[in-house]
N, C-alpha and C positions, 0 to 999 in steps of 0.2 A: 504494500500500500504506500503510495507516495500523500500526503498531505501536508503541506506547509508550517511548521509550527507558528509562525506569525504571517498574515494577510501581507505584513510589509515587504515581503519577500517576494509577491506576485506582483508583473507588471502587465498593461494589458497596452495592445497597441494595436495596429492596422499595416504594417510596417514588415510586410516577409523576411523571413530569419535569409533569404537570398539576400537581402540589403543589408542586412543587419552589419555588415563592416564599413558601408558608410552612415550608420548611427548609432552615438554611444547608448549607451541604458544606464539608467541609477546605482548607483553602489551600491543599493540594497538587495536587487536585486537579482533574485535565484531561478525564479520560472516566470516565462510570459506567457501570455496566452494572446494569442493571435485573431482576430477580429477578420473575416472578410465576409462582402456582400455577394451573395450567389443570386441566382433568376429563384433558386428557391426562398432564398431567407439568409439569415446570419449563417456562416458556418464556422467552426474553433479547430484549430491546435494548438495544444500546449507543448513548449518545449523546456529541456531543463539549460541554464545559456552559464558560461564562466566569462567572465571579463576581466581585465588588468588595469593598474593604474593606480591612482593617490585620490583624485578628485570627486566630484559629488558626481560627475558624469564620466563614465569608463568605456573604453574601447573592448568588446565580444572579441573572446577568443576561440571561444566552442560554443556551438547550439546544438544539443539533443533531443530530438524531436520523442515526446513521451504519447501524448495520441492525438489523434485527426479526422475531421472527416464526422464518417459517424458513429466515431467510438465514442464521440464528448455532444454532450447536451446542455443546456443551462437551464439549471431549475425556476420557473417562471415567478415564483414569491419570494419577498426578504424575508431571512430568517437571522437570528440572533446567529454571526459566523463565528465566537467567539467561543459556541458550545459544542466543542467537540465529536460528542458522545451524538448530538441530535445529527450532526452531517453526515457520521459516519454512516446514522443507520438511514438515515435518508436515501445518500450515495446508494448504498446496499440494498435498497427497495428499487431505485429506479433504473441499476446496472441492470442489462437484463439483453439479450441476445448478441447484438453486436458493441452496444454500449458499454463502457469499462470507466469512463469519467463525468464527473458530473463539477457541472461552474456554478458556484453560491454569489450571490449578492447578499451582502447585509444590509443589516438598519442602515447605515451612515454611509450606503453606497459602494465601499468596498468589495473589493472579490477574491474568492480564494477557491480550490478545487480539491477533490478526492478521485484519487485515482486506482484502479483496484480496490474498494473499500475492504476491510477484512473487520469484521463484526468480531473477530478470539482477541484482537490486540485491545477491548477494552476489559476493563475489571470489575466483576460483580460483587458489591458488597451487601450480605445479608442488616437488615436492622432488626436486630434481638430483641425484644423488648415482654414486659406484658401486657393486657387486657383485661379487665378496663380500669380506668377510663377508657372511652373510643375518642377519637383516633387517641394511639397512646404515646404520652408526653415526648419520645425520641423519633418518634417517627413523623409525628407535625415539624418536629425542628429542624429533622434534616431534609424535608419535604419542601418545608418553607427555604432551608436555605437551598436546596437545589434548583427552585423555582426562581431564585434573583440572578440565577449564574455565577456564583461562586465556586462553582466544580468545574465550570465551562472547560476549564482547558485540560481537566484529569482525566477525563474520555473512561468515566464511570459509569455504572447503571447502577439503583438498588431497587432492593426487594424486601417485602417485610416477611417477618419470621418471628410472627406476634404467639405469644403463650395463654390463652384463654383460661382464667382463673377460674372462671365460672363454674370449669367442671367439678370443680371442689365443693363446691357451696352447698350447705349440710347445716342442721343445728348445734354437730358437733365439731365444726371446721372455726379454727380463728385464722382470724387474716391478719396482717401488720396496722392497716390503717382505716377506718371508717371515711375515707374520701373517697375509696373506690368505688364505693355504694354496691359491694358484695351482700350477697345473704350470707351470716352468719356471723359470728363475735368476731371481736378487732381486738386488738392491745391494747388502744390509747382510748377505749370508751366501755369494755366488758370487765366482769370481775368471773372468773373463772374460779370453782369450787370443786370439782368433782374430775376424778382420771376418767382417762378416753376421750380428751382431745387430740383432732388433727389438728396439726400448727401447719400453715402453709408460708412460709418464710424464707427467709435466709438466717445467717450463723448470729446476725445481730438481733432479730426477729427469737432465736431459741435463746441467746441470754436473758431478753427482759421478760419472755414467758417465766423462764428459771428464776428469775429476780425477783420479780412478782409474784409469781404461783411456788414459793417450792415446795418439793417431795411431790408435787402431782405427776403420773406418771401419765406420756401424751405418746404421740405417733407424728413425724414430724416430713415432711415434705420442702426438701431444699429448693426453692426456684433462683439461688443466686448463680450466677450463670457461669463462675467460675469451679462451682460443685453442686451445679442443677440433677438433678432427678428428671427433669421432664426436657430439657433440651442440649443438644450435643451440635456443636457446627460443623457444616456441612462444606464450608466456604469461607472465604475472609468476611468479617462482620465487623460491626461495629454495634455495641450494647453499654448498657449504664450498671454502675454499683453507686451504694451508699455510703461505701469508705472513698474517701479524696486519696487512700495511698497507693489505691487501685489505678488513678487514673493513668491511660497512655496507651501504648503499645502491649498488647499482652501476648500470650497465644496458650490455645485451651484446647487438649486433645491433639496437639503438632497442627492446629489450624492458626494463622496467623491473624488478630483483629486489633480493635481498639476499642478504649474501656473511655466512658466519662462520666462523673458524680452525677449523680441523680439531679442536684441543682447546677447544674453546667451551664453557662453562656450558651448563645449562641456561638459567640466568637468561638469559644473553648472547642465546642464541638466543630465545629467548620477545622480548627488548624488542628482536633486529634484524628481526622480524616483526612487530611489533607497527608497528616504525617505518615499514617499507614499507607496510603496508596505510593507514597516515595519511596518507600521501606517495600514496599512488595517490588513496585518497579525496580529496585534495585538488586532483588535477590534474583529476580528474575532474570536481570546482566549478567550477575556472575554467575548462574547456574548453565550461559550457554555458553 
């Protein structure tokens, strides 16, 4: 897959790469794409061009023609070209018999291309989390920050990989908190008397049962995701705990993810995704 890491790199002109050594092109410049008028309509090639020199404008020394004709099409709406992940799979819908490249226009009139798109080179990140509340607290967050473009250039997708507590819910089940508006007792509002409770918690959820109740003998169901009962990853993820020493980089089961405190920022959460996906990309270099 050829795709430009910055729009800046694309130049577009009218200008046959046959001329091209009587005109310079911009020093930022890595690939054009070519513009001409046929009896049918626009037609493109993009080519990959090297140039020489010091100055803002460079003399071509090589032009590699990458595709032509009607292997390249331009997709007819602007799209946010800054989000990776959506050109990729865009490109990747609209490749299709003879086709192999597709030209983007963005918001601000820019253009940039995908060429061969390959849907494996982005990274699927699971969101751990539970239910309910609905939608539940990590997954608004990171939904909300994916919708402003803040992962744009990570060329990620998620998925949710929500824990439904509900199936617990019993006269004899406690939960950690009466905010989730579960059936059944909570910590911070029941007074528990009698053995044969289910504790549905984590390791901080069975001290203050213990703190509170002792000698009561209970049956306990870990949902903390670092020594859950009910979930095992599948994938790189990203999920919350309620200790802050948890937070960052972890990896659970030889799956590699990231962890953020139950009261995380958003910022927080944006750069411990942001870190993970760098940290994969990177093991992913040295593994080949």
């Amino acid at each position: 897959m050829i795709f430009p890491e910055e729009y800046k790199y694309v130049g577009v002109t009218r200008i046959h790469p046959d001329d091209a050594h009587k005109e310079p092109v911009y020093f930022l410049s890595r690939y054009l794409i070519v513009e001409q008028l046929t009896d049918i309509g626009n037609e493109y090639a993009i080519y990959r061009v090297e140039h020489t020199g010091e100055e803002l404008l460079r003399k071509v020394t090589k032009v590699e023609l990458i595709a032509s004709g009607e292997q390249v099409i331009k997709y007819d709406k602007e799209l946010n070209i800054k989000d990776r992940r959506l050109l990729i799979e865009k490109a990747a819908e609209l490749c299709e018999a003879n086709v192999n490249t597709v030209i983007f226009t963005g918001l601000d009139k820019h253009v940039t291309f995908v060429h061969d798109p390959d849907i494996s080179e982005m990274i699927d990140l699971e969101i751990v989390d539970v239910v309910p509340p609905e939608p539940s607290w990590l997954s608004l967050m990171v939904r909300r920050l994916e919708a402003s473009g803040i992962f744009g250039d990570l060329s990620i997708r998620f998925k949710e990989n929500m824990k439904d507590l509900r199936q617990f819910e019993g006269e004899r089940t406690v939960f950690p908190c009466s905010s989730s508006g579960l059936e059944g007792k909570c910590l911070d509002s029941d007074i528990i008397t009698e053995d044969g409770s289910l504790l549905v918690g984590c390791e901080i959820s069975r001290k203050l049962f213990e703190s509170r109740f002792p000698g009561l003998k209970y049956d306990f169901i870990n949902i903390c995701p670092f020594r859950s009962d009910i979930y095992t990853p599948q994938g790189p993820f990203v999920t919350r705990c309620c200790l802050s020493e948890r937070s960052g980089l972890a990896t659970i089961n030889g799956v590699r993810g990231a962890v953020v405190h139950w009261g995380a920022s958003e910022f927080q959460v944006a750069l411990t995704i942001r870190e993970l996906v760098q940290q994969i990309r990177k093991e992913k270099g040295e593994s080949k």
